[in-house]
C-alpha positions as CSV (number, residue, x, y, z in Angstrom):
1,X,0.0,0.0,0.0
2,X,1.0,3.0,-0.9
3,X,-0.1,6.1,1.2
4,X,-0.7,9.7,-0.6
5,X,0.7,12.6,0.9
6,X,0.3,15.2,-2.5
7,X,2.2,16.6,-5.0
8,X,3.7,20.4,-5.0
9,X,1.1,21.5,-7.4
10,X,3.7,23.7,-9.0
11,X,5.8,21.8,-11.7
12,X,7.8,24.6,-12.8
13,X,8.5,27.8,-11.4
14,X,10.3,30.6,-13.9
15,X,10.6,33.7,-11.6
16,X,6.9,34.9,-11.2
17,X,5.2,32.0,-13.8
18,X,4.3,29.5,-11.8
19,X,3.3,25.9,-14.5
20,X,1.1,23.7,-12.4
21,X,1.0,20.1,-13.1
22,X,-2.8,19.8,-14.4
23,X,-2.0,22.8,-17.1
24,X,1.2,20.9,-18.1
25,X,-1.1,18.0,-18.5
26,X,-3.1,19.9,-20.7
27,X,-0.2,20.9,-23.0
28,X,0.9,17.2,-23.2
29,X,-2.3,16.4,-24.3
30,X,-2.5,19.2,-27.0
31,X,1.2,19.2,-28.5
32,X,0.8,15.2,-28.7
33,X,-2.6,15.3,-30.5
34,X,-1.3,17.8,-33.0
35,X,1.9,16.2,-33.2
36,X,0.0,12.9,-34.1
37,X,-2.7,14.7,-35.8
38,X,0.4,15.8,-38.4
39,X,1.6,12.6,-38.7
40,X,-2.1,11.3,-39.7
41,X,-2.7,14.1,-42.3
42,X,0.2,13.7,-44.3
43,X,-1.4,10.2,-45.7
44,X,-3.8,10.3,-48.6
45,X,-6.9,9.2,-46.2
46,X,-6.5,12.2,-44.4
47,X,-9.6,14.9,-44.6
48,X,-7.4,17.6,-43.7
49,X,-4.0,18.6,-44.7
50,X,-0.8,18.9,-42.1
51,X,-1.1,22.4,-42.7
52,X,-4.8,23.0,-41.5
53,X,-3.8,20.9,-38.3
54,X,-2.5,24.3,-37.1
55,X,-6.2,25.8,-36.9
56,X,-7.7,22.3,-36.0
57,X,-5.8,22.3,-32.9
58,X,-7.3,25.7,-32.2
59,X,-11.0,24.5,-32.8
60,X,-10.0,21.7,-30.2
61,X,-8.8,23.5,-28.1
62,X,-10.9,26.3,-27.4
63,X,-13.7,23.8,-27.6
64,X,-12.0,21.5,-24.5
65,X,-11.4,24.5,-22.4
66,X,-14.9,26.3,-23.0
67,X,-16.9,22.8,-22.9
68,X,-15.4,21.3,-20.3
69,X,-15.2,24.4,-17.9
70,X,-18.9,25.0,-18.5
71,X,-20.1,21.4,-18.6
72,X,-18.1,21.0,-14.7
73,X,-20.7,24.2,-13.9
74,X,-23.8,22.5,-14.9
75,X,-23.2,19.2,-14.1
76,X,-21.5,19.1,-11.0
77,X,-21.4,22.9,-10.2
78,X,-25.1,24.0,-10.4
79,X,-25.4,25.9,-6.9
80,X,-22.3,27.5,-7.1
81,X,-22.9,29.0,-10.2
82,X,-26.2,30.3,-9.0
83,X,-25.1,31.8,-6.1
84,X,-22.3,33.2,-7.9
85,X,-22.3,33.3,-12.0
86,X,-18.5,34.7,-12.0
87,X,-17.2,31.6,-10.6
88,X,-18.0,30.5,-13.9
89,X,-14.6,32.2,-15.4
90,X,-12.3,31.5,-12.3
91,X,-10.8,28.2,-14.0
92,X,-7.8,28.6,-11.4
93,X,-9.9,27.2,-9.1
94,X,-10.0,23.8,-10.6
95,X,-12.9,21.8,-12.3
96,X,-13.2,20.5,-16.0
97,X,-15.8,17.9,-17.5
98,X,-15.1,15.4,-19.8
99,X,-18.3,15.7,-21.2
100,X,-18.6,19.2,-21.2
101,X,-15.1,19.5,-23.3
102,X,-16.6,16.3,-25.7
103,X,-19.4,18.4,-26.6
104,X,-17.0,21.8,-26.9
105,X,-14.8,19.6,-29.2
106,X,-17.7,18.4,-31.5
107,X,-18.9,22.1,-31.7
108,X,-14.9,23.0,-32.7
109,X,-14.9,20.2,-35.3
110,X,-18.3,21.0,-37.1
111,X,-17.3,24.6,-37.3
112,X,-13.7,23.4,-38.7
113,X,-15.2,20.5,-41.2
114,X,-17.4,23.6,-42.3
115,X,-14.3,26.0,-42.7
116,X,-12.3,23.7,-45.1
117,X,-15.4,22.0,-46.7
118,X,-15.5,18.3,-45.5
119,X,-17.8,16.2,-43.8
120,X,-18.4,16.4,-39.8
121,X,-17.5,12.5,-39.5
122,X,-14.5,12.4,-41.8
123,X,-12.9,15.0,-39.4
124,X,-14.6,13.5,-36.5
125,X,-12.9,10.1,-37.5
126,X,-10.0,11.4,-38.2
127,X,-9.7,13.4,-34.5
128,X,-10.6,10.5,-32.7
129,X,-7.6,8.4,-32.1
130,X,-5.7,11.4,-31.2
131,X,-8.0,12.6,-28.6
132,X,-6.9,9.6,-26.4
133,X,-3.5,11.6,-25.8
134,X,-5.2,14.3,-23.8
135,X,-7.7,12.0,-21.5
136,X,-4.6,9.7,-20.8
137,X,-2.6,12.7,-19.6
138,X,-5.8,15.0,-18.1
139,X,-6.0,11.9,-15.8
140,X,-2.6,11.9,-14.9
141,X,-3.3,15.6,-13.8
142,X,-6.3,14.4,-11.3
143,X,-4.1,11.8,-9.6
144,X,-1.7,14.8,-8.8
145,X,-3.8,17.3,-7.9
146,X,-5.0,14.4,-5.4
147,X,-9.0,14.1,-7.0
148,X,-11.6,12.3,-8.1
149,X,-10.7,8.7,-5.9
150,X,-11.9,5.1,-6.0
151,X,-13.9,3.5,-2.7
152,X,-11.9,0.8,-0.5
153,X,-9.9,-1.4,-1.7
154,X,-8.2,-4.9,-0.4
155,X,-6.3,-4.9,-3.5
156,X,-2.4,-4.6,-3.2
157,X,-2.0,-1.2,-4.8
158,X,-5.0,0.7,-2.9
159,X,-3.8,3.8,-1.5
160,X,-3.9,5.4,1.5
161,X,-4.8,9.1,1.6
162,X,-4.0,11.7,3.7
163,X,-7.2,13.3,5.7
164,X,-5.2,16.6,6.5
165,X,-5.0,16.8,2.2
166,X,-8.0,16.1,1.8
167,X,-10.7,16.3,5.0
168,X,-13.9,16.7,2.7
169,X,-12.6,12.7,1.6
170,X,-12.2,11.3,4.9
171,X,-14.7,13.0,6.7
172,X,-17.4,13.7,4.1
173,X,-17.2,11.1,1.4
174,X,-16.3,8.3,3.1
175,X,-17.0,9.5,7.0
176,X,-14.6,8.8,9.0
177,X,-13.8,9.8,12.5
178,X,-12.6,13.2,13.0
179,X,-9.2,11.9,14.6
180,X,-8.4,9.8,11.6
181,X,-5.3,10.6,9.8
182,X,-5.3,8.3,6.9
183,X,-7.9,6.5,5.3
184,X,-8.6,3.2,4.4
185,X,-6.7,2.0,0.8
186,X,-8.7,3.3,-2.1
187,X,-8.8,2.2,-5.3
188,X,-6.3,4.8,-7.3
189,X,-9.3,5.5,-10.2
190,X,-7.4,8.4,-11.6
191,X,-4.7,5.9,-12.6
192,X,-7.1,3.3,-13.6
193,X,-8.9,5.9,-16.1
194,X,-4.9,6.9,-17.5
195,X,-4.6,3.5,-18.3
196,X,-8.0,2.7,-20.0
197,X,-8.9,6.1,-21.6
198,X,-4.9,6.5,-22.6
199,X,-2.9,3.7,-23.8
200,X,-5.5,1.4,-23.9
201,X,-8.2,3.0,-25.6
202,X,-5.6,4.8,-28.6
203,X,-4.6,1.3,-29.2
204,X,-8.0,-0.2,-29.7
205,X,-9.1,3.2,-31.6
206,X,-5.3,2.9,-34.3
207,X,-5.7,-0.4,-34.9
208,X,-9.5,-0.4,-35.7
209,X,-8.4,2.8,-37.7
210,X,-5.6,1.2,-39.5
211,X,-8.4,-0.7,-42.4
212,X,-10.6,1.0,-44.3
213,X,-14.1,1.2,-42.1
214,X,-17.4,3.4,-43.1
215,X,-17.3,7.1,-42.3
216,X,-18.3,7.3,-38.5
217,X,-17.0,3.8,-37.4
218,X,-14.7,5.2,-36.1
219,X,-16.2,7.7,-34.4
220,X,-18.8,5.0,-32.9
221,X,-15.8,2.9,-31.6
222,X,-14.4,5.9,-29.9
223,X,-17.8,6.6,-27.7
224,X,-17.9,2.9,-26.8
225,X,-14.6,2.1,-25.8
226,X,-14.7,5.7,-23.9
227,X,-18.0,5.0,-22.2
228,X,-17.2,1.3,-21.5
229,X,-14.2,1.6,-19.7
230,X,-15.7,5.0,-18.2
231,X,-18.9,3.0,-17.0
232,X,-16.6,0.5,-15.4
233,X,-14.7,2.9,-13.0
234,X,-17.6,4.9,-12.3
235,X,-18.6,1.6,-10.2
236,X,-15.3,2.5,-8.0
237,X,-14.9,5.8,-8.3
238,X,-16.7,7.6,-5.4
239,X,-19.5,10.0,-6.0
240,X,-18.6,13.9,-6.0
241,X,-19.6,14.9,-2.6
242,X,-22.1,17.6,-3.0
243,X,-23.7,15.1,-5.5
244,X,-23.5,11.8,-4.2
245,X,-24.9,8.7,-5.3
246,X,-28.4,9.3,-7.3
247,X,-29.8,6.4,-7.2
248,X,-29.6,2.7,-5.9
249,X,-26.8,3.5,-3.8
250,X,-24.4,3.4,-6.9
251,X,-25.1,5.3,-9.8
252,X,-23.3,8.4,-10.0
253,X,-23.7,11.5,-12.6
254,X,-20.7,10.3,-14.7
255,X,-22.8,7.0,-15.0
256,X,-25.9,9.0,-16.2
257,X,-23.4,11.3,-18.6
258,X,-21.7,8.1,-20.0
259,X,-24.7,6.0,-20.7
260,X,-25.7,8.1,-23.9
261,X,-22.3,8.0,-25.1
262,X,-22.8,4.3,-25.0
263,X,-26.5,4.5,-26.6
264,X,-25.1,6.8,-29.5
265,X,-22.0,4.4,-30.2
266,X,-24.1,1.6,-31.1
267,X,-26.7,3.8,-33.1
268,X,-23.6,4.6,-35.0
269,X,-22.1,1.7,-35.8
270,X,-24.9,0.2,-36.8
271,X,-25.6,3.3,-39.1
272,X,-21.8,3.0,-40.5
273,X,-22.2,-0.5,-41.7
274,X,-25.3,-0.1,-43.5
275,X,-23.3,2.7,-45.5
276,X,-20.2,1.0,-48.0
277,X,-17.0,2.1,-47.2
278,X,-16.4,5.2,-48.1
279,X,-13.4,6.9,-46.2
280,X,-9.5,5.3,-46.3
281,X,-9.1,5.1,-42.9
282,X,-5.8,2.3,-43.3
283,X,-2.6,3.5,-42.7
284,X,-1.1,3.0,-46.2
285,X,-4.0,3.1,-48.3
């Protein structure tokens, strides 16, 4: 067991700058996805050219910060944005949804595919793989900043977390007793979600990619891989404390955000394969 005392949240500090670790995240995630997003536009298949990649990676980008800053507000920040609207600008303060940043991206990309004249799921396809990059590395960024953790564990690599880190854990989520110093080995979900929405899920997503498949197969692939392995975890990840569970004692709001991510995989992939294929979506085609 391993126990969890934090992270300096500061990764780099140039004289006043201050880089925190869940920004640096962030720029991992957007210098690989361009980077590979390059690489992927230089073949024939591509919708885009390496050249437009530059104002893709804008699209995206503006799209995961604005969608996934306000989708954290509605979803899981409702009654603080009531009481106060400007908290909806202090991003300092922490709080991002996946969700909220999915939807931002598919707003970037439409607006994009319309800009350079090709279809919504050729781009979409085309992002897809790439995306994996920045969920792998955004969920590096929540295991630093010490968030979003798993129930108790018996398992050998549960970890122990500090209460004076993190009270509102040991004494709200999981209530302890207010002397406690450390609680009881959770299940490390941030890590669990690197591995499955990072490595795991670009794999599955570039070699399903690397044949030709019908425009949106990809796409569909992307939402059930994503909302499978999502699903899974939410059944260890603990509840958001002002939320809690919402029903039946275990279903939480990412397993009522994740389940039509599931719905609309299937609906697409069943819609791809009625259609021939269309897009060259292999690697040397």
């Amino acid at each position: 067991m391993w126990e969890y005392t934090g992270f300096d949240p500061v990764a780099l500090q140039l004289g006043p700058l201050a880089i925190r670790w869940y920004g640096l995240m962030y720029l991992i995630g957007f210098v690989g996805g361009w980077w590979l997003a390059k690489r992927r536009a230089a073949r024939p298949w591509s919708p885009c050219t390496p050249e437009q990649v530059d104002d893709l990676l804008f699209y995206v980008a503006l799209g995961v910060i604005l969608g996934g800053r306000v989708g954290y507000m509605l979803f899981y920040g409702w009654s603080q944005l009531v009481d106060d609207p400007l908290s909806l600008f202090k991003v300092w303060e922490g709080g991002m949804s996946f969700h909220g940043g999915f939807v931002g991206v598919m707003i970037g990309v439409a607006l994009f595919a319309r800009k350079i004249g090709r279809g919504f799921w050729e781009v979409i396809d085309h992002v897809a793989p790439v995306v994996t990059i920045g969920l792998g590395a955004g969920r590096i960024g929540n295991f630093i900043n010490g968030e979003l953790w798993g129930s108790e564990t018996s398992l050998p690599w549960g970890i122990k977390v500090s209460c004076e880190l993190d009270p509102v854990l040991c004494f709200t989520q999981l209530g302890l007793p207010r002397d406690t110093l450390m609680t009881p080995p959770l299940h490390p979900t941030p890590l669990y979600e690197a591995v499955l929405e990072g490595p795991v899920l670009f794999l599955l997503l570039w070699g399903f990619s690397a044949k030709p498949r019908p425009v949106m197969a990809v796409s569909a692939v992307f939402l059930l891989g994503y909302g499978a392995f999502r699903f899974f975890v939410e059944f260890m990840r603990l509840p958001d404390a002002h939320i809690g569970y919402l029903a039946f004692g275990w279903v939480t709001m990412g397993h009522v955000l994740t389940l039509p991510m599931l719905v609309a995989g299937l609906i697409l992939l069943v819609l791809a394969y009625r259609r021939p294929v269309t897009n060259l979506s292999a690697a040397d085609k």
